[in-house]
Biotite code that builds the C-alpha atoms (Angstrom):
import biotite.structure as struc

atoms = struc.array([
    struc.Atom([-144.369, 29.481, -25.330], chain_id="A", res_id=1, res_name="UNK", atom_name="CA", element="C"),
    struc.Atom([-147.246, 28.605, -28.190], chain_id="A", res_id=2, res_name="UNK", atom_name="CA", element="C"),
    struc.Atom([-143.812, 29.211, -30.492], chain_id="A", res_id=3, res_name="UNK", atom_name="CA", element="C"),
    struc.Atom([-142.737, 26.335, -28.928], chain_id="A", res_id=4, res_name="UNK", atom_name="CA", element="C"),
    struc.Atom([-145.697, 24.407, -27.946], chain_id="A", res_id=5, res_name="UNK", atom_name="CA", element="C"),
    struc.Atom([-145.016, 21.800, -31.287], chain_id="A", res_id=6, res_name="UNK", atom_name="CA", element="C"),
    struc.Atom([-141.694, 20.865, -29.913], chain_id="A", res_id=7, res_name="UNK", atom_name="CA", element="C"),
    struc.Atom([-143.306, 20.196, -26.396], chain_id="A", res_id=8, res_name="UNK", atom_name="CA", element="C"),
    struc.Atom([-145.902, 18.141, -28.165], chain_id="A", res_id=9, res_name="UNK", atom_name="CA", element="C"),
    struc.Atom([-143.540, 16.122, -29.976], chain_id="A", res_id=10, res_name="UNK", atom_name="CA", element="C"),
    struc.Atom([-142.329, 14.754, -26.463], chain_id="A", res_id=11, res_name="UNK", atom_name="CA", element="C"),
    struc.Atom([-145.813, 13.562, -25.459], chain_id="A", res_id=12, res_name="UNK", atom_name="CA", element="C"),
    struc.Atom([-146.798, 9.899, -25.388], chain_id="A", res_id=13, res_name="UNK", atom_name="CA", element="C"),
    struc.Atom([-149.508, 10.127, -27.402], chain_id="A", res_id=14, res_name="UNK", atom_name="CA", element="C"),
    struc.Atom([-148.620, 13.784, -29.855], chain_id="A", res_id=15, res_name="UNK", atom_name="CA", element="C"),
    struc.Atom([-145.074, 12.094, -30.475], chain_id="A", res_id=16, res_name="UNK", atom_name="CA", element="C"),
    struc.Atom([-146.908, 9.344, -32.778], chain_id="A", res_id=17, res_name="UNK", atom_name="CA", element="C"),
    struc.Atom([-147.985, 12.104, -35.120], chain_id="A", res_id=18, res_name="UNK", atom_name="CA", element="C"),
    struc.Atom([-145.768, 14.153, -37.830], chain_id="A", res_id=19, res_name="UNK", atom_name="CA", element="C"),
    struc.Atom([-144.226, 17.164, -37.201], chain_id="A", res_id=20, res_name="UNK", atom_name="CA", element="C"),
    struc.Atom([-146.844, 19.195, -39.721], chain_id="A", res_id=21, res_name="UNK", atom_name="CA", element="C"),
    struc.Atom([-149.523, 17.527, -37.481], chain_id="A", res_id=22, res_name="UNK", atom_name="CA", element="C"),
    struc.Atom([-147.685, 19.422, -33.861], chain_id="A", res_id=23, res_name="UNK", atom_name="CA", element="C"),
    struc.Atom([-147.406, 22.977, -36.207], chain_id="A", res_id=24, res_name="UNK", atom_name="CA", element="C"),
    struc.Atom([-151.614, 22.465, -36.788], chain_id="A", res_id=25, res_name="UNK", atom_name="CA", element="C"),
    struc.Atom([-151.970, 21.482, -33.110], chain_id="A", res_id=26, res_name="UNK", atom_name="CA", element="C"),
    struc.Atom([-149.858, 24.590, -31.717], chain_id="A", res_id=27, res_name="UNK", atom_name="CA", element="C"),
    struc.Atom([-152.113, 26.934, -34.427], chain_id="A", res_id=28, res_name="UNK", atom_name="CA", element="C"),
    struc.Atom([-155.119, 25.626, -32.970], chain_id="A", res_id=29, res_name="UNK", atom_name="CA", element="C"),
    struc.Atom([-154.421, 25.811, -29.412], chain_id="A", res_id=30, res_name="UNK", atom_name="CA", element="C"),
    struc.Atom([-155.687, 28.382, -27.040], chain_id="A", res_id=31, res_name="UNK", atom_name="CA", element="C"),
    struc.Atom([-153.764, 29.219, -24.351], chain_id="A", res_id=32, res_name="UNK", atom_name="CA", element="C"),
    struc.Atom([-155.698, 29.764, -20.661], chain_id="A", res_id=33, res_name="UNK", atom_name="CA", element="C"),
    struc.Atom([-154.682, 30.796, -17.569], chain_id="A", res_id=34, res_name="UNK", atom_name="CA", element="C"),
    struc.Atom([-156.644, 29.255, -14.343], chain_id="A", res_id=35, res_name="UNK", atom_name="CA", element="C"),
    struc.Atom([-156.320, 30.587, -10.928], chain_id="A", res_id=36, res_name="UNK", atom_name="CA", element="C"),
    struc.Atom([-156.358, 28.196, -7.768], chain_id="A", res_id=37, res_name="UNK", atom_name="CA", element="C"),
    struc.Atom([-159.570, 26.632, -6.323], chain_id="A", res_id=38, res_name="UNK", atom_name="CA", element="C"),
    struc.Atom([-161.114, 26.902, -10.412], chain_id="A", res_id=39, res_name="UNK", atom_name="CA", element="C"),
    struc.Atom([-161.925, 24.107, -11.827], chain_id="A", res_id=40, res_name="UNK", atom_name="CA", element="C"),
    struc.Atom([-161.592, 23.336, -15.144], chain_id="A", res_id=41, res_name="UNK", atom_name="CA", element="C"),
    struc.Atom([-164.567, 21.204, -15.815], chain_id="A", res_id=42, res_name="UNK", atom_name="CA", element="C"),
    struc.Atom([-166.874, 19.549, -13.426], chain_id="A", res_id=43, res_name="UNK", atom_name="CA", element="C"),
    struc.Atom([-168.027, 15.971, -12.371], chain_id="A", res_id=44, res_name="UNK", atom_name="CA", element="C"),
    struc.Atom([-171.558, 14.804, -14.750], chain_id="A", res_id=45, res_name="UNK", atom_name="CA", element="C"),
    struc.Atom([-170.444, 17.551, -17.539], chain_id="A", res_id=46, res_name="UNK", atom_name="CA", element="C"),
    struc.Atom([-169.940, 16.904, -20.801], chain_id="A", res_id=47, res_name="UNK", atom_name="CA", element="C"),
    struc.Atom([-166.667, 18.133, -21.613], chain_id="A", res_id=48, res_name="UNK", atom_name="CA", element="C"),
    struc.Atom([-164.877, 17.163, -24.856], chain_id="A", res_id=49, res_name="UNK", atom_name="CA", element="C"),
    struc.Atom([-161.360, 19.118, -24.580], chain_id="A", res_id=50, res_name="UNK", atom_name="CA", element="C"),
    struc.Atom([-157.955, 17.980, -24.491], chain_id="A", res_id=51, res_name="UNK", atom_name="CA", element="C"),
    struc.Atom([-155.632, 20.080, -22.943], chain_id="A", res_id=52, res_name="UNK", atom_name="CA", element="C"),
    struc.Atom([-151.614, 20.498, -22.039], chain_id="A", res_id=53, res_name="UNK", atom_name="CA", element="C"),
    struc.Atom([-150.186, 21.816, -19.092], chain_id="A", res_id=54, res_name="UNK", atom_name="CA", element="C"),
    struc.Atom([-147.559, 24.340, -19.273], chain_id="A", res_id=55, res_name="UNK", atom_name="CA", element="C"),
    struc.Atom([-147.758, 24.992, -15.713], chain_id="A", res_id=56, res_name="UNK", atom_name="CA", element="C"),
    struc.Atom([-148.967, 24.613, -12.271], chain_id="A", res_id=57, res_name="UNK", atom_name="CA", element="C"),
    struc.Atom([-151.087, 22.092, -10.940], chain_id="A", res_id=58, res_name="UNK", atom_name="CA", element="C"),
    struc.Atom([-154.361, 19.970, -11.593], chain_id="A", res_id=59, res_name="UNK", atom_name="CA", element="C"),
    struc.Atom([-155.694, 17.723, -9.572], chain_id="A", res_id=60, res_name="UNK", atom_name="CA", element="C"),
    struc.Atom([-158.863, 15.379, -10.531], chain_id="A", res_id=61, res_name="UNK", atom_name="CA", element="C"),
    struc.Atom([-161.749, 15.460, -7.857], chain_id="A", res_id=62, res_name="UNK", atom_name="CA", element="C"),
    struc.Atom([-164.563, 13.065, -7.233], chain_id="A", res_id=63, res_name="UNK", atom_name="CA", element="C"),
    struc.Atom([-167.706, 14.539, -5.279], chain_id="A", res_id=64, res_name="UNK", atom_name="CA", element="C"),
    struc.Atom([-169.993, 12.702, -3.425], chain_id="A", res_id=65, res_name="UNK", atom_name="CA", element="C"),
    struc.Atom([-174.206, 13.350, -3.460], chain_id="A", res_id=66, res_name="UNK", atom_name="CA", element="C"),
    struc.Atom([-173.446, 14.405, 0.143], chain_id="A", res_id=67, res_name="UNK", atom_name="CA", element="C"),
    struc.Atom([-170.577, 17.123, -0.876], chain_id="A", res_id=68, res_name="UNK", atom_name="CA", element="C"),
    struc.Atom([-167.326, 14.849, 0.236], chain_id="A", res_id=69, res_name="UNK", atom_name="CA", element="C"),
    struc.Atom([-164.568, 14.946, -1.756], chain_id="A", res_id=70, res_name="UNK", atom_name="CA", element="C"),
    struc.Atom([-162.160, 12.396, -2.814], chain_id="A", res_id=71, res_name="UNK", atom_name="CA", element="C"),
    struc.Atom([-158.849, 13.210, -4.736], chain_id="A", res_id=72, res_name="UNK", atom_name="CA", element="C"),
    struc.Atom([-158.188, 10.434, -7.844], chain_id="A", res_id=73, res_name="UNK", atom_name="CA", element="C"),
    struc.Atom([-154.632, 11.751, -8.583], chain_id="A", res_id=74, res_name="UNK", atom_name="CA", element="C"),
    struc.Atom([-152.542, 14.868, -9.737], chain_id="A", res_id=75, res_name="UNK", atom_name="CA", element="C"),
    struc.Atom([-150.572, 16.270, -12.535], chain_id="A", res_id=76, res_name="UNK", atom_name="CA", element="C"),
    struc.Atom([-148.391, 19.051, -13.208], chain_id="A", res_id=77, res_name="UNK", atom_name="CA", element="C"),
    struc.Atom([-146.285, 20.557, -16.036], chain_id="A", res_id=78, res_name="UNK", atom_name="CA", element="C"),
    struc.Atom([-146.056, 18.696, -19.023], chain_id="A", res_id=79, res_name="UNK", atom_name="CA", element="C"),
    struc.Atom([-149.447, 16.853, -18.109], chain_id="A", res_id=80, res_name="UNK", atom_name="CA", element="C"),
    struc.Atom([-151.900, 15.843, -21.014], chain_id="A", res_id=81, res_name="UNK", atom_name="CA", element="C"),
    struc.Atom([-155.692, 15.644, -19.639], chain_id="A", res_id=82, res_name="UNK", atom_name="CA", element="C"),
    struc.Atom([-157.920, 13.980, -22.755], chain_id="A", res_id=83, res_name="UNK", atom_name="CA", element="C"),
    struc.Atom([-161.556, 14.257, -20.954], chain_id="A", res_id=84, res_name="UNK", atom_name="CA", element="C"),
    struc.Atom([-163.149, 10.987, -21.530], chain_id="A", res_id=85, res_name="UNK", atom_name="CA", element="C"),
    struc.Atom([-166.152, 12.958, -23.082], chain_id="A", res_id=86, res_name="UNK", atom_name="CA", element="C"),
    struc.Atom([-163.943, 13.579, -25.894], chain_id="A", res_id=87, res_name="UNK", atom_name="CA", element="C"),
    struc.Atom([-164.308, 10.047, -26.857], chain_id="A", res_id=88, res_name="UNK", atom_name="CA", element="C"),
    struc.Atom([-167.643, 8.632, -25.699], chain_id="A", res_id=89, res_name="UNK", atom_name="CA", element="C"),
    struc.Atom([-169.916, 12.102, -25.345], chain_id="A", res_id=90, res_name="UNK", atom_name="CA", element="C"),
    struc.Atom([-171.283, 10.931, -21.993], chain_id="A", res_id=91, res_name="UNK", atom_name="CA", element="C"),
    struc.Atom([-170.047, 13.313, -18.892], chain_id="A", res_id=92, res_name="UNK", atom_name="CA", element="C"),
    struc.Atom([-167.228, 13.285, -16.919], chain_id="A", res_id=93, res_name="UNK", atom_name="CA", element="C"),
    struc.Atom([-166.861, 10.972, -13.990], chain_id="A", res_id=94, res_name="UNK", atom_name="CA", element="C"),
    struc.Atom([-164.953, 13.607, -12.149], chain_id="A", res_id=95, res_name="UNK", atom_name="CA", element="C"),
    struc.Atom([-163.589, 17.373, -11.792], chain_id="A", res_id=96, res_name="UNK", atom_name="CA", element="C"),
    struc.Atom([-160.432, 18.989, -13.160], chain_id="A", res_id=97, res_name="UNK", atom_name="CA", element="C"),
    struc.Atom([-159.571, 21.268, -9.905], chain_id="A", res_id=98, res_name="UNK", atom_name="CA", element="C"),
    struc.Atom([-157.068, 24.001, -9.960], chain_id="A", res_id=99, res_name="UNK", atom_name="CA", element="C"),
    struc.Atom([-154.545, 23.554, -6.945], chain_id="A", res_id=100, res_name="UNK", atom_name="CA", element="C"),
    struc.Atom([-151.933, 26.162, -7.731], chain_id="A", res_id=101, res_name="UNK", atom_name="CA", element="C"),
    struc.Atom([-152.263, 29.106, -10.527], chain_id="A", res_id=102, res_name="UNK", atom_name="CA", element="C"),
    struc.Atom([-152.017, 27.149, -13.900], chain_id="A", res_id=103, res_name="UNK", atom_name="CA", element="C"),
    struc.Atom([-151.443, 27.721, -17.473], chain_id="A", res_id=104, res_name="UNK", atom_name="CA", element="C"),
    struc.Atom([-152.600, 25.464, -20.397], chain_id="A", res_id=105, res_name="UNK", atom_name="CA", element="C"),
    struc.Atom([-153.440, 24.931, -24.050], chain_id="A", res_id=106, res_name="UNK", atom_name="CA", element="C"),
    struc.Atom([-156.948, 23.372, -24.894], chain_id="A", res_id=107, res_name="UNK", atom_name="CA", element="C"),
    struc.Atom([-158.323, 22.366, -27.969], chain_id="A", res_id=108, res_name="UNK", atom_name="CA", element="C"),
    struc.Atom([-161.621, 21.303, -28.622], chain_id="A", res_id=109, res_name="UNK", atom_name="CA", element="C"),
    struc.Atom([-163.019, 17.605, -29.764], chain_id="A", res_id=110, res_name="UNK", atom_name="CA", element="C"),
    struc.Atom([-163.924, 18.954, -32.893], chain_id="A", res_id=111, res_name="UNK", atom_name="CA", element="C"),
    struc.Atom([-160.155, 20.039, -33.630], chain_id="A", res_id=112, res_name="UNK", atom_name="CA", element="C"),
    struc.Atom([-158.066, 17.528, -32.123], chain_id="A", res_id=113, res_name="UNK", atom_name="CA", element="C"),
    struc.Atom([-160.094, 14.051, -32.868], chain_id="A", res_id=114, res_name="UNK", atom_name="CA", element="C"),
    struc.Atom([-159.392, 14.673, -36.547], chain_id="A", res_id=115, res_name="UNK", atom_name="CA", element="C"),
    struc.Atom([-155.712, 14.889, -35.901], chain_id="A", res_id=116, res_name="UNK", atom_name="CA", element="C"),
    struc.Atom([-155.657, 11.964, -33.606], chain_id="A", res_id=117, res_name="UNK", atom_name="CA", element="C"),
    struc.Atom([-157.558, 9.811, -35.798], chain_id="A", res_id=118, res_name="UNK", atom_name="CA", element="C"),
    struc.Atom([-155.236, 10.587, -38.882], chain_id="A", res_id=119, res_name="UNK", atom_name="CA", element="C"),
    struc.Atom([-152.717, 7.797, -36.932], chain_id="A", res_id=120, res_name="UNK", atom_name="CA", element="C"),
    struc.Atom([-153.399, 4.344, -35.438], chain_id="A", res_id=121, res_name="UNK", atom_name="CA", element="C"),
    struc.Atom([-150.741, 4.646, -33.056], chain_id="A", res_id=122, res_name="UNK", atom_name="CA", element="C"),
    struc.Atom([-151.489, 7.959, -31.583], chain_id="A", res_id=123, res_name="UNK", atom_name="CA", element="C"),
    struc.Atom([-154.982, 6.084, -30.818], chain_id="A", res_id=124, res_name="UNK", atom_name="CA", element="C"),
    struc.Atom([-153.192, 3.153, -29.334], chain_id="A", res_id=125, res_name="UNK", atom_name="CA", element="C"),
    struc.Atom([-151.348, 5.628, -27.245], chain_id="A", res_id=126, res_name="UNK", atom_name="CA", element="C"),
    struc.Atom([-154.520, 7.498, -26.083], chain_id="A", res_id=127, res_name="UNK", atom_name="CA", element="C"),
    struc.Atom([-156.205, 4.220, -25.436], chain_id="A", res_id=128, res_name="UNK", atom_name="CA", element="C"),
    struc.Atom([-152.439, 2.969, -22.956], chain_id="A", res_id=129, res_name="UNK", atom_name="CA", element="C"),
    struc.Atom([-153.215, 6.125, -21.207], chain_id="A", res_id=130, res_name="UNK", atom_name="CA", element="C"),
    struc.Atom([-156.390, 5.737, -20.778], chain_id="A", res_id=131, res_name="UNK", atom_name="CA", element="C"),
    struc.Atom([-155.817, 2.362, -19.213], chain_id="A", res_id=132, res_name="UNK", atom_name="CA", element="C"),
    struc.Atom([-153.365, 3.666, -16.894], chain_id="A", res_id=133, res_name="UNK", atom_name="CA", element="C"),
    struc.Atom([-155.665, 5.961, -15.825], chain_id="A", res_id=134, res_name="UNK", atom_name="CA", element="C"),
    struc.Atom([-158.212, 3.277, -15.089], chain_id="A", res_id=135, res_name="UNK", atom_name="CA", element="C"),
    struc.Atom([-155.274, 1.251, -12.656], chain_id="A", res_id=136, res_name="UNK", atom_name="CA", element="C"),
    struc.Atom([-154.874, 4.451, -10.551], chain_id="A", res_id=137, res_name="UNK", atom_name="CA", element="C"),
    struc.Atom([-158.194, 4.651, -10.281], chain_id="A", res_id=138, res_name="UNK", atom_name="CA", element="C"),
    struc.Atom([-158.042, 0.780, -9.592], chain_id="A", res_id=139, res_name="UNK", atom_name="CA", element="C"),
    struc.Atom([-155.182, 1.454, -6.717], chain_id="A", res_id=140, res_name="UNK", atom_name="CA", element="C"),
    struc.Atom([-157.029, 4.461, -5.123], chain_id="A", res_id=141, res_name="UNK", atom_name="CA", element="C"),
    struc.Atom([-160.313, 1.960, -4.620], chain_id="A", res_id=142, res_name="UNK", atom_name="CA", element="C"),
    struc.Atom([-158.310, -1.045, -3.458], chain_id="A", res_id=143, res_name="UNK", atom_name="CA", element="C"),
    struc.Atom([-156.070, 0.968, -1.078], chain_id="A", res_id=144, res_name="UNK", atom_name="CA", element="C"),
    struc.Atom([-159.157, 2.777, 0.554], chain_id="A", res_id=145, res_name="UNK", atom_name="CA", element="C"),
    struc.Atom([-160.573, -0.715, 0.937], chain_id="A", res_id=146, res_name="UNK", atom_name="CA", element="C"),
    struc.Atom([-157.013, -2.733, 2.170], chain_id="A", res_id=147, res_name="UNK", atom_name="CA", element="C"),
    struc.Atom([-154.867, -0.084, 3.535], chain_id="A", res_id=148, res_name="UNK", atom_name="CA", element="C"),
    struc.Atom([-155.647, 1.560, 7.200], chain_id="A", res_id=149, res_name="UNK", atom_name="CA", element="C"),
    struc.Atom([-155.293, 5.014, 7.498], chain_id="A", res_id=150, res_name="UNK", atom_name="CA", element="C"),
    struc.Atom([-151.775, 4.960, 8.772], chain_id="A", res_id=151, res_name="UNK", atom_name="CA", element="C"),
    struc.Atom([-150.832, 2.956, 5.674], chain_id="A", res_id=152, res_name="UNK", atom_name="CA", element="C"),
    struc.Atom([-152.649, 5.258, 2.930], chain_id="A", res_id=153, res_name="UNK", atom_name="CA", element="C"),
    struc.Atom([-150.812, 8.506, 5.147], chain_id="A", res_id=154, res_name="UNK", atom_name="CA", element="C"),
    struc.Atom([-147.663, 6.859, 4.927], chain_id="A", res_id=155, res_name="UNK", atom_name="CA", element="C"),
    struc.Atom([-147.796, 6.577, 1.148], chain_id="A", res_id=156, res_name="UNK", atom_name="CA", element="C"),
    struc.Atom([-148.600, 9.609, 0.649], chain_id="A", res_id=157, res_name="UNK", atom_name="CA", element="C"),
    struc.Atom([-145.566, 11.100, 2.417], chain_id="A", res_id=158, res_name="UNK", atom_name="CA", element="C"),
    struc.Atom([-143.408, 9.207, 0.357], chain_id="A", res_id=159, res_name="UNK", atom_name="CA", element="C"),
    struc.Atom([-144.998, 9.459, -3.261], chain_id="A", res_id=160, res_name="UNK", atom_name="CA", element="C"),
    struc.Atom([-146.145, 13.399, -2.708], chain_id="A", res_id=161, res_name="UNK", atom_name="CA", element="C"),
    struc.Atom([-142.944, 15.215, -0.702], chain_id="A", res_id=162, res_name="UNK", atom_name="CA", element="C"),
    struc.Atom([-140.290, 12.148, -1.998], chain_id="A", res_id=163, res_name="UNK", atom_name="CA", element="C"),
    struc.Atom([-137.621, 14.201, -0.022], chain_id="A", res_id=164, res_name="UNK", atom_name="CA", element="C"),
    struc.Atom([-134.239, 12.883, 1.413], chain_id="A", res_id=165, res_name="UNK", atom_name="CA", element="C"),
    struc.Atom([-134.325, 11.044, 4.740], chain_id="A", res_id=166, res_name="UNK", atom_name="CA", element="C"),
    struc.Atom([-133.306, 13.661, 7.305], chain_id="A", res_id=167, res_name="UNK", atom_name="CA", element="C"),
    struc.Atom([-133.952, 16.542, 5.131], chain_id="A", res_id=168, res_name="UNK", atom_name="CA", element="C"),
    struc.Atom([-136.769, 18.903, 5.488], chain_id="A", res_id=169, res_name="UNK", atom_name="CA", element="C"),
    struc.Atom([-139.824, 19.363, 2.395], chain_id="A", res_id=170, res_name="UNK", atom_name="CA", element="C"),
    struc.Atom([-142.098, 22.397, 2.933], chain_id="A", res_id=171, res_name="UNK", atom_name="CA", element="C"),
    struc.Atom([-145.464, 21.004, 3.514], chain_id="A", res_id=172, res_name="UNK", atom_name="CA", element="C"),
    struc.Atom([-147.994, 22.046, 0.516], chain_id="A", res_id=173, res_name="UNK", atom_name="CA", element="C"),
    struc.Atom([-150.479, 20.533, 1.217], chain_id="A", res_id=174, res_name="UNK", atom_name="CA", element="C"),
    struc.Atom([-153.026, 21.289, 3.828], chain_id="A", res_id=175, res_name="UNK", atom_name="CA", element="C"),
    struc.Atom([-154.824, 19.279, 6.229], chain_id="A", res_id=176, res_name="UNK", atom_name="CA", element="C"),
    struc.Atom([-158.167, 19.082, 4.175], chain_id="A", res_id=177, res_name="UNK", atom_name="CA", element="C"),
    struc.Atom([-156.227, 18.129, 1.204], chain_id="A", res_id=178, res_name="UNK", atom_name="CA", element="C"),
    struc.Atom([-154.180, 15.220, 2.297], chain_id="A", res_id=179, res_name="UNK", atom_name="CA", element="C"),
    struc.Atom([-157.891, 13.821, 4.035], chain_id="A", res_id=180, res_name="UNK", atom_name="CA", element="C"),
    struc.Atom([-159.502, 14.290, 0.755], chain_id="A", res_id=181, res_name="UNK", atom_name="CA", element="C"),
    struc.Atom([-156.108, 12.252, -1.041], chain_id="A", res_id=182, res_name="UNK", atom_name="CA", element="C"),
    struc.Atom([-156.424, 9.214, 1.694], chain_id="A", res_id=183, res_name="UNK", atom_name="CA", element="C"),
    struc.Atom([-160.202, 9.460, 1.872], chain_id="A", res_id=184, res_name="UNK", atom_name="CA", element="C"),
    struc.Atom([-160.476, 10.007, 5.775], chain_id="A", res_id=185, res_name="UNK", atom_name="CA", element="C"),
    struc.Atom([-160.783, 13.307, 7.981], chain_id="A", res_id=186, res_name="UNK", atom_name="CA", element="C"),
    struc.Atom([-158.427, 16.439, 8.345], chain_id="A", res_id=187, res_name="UNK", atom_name="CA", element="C"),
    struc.Atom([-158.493, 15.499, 12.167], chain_id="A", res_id=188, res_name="UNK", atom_name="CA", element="C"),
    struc.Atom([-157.517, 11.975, 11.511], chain_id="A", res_id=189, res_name="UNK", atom_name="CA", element="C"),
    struc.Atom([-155.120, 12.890, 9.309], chain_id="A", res_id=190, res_name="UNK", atom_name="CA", element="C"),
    struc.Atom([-153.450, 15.248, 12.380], chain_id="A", res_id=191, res_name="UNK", atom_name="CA", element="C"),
    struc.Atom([-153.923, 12.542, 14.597], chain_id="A", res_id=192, res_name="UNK", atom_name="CA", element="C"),
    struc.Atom([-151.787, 9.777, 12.642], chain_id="A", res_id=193, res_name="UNK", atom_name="CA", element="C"),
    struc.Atom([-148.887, 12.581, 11.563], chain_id="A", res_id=194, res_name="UNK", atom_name="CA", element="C"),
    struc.Atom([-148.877, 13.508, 15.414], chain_id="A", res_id=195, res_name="UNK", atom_name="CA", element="C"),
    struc.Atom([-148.527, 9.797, 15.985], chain_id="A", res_id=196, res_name="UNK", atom_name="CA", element="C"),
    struc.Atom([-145.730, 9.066, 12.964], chain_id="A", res_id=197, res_name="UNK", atom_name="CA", element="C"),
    struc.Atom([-143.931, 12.267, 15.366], chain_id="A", res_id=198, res_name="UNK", atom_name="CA", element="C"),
    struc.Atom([-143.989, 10.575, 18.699], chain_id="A", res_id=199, res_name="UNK", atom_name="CA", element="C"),
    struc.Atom([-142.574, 7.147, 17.230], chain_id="A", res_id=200, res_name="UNK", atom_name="CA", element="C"),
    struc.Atom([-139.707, 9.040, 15.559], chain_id="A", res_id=201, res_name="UNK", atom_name="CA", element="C"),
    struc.Atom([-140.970, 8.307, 12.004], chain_id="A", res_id=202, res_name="UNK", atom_name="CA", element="C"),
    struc.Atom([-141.080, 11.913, 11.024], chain_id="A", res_id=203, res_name="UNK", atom_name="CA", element="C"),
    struc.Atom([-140.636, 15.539, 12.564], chain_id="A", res_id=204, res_name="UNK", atom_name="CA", element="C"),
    struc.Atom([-143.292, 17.854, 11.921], chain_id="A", res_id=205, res_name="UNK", atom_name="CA", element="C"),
    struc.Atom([-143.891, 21.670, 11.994], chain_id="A", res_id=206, res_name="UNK", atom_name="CA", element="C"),
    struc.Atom([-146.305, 24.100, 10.757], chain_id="A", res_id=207, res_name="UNK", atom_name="CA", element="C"),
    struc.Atom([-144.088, 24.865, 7.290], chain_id="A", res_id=208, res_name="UNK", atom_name="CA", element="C"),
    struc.Atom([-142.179, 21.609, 7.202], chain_id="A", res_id=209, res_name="UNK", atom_name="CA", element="C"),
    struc.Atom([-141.958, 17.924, 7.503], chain_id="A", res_id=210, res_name="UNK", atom_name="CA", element="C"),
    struc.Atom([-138.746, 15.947, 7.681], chain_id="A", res_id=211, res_name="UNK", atom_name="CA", element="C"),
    struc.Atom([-138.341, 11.792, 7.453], chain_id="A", res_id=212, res_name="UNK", atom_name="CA", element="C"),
    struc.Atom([-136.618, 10.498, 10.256], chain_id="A", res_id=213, res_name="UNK", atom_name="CA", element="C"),
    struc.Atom([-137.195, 6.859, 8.995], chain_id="A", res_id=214, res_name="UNK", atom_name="CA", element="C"),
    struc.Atom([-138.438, 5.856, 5.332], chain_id="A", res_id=215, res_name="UNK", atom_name="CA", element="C"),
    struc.Atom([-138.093, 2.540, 6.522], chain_id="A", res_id=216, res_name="UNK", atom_name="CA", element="C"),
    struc.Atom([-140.661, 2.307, 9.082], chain_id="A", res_id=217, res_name="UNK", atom_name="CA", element="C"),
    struc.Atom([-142.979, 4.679, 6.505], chain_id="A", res_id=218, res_name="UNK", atom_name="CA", element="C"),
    struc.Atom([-142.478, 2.201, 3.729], chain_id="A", res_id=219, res_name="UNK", atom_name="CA", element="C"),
    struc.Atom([-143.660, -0.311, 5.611], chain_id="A", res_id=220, res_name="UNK", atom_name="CA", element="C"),
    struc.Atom([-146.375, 1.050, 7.306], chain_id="A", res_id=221, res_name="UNK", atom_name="CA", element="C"),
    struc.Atom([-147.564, 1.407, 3.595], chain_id="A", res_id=222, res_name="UNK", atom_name="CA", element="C"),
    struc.Atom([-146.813, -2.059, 2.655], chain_id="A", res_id=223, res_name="UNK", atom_name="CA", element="C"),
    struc.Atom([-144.027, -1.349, 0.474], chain_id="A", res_id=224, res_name="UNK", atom_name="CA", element="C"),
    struc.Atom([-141.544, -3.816, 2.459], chain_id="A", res_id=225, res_name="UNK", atom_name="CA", element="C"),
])
């Protein structure tokens, strides 16, 4: 794979601005780390100034609470570039990198990969689009905890996380505790409402599986109709 880590590089948003000598230093540089589920990567209020690529598996950025809660920003997976926003400012990070599934990926420290970066404008222009996307997920997550019921911010879920055909069956990989900690509500809650989306016909649910009956009435529970 690190053979072939330029050419994966060169099909980033932000490593496609640079040359292709610049992708050969990169893939030299890189260190390639395997990470295990439930690790994290780096955690909320350290200072972590990395940049790394996923080759596989899946991240998912957590925000903890004084009182322990947790509260799930958004998730990546293969082909994912995470710059930690220490990188740029040196202050710590406003969340954690969690491990959900076993995960592979090249890092590179600050030191190594601001240089590069900084060699071309438009690879900073990139960084700084992505960074601003980041920032209206972020955006989204706050306004749909503060709009959206429950039911709505369930509902959205289903369709944006599993995306499967109406009528077809998507194994269900995600567990109670995670889909309260995506919608920002309670693992019972979240059994109640699916229980409830059952009995009105919206969905069929079993331990290993759920199954849309009607996108329809999903999409606009979550306001997308």
């Amino acid at each position: 794979m690190q053979n072939n880590l330029a050419e994966y590089l060169a099909q980033d948003d932000v490593f496609s601005k640079l040359s292709a000598r610049d992708h050969d230093e990169l893939a030299r540089l890189a260190i390639r780390v395997t990470y295990h589920k439930g690790q994290y990567i780096c955690m909320q209020d350290d200072v972590w100034e990395r940049a790394l690529y996923v080759v596989s598996g899946k991240l998912e950025w957590v925000m903890l609470s004084p009182d322990g809660k947790r509260q799930v920003v958004f998730r990546m997976g293969a082909g994912a570039v995470v710059w930690g926003h220490s990188l740029f400012d040196g202050e710590p990070m406003p969340a954690s990198l969690e491990v959900m599934e076993d995960s592979v990926v090249y890092t590179w420290r600050g030191e190594e990969v601001r240089p590069i970066i900084s060699r071309n404008v438009e690879a900073v222009w990139a960084i700084t689009r992505k960074l601003v996307a980041i920032m209206r997920k972020v955006r989204d997550v706050v306004y749909g905890f503060a709009f959206h019921p429950v039911a709505g911010r369930l509902a959205t879920l289903l369709l944006t996380h599993y995306q499967p055909v109406e009528g077809q069956p998507a194994a269900r990989d995600l567990t109670l505790d995670q889909m309260a900690n995506t919608i920002g509500t309670t693992r019972e809650l979240v059994s109640k409402t699916l229980h409830q989306f059952a009995n009105d016909g919206m969905i069929e649910i079993s331990r290993v599986e759920f199954t849309l009956m009607d996108k329809n009435r999903l999409k606009k529970m979550a306001g997308r109709e």
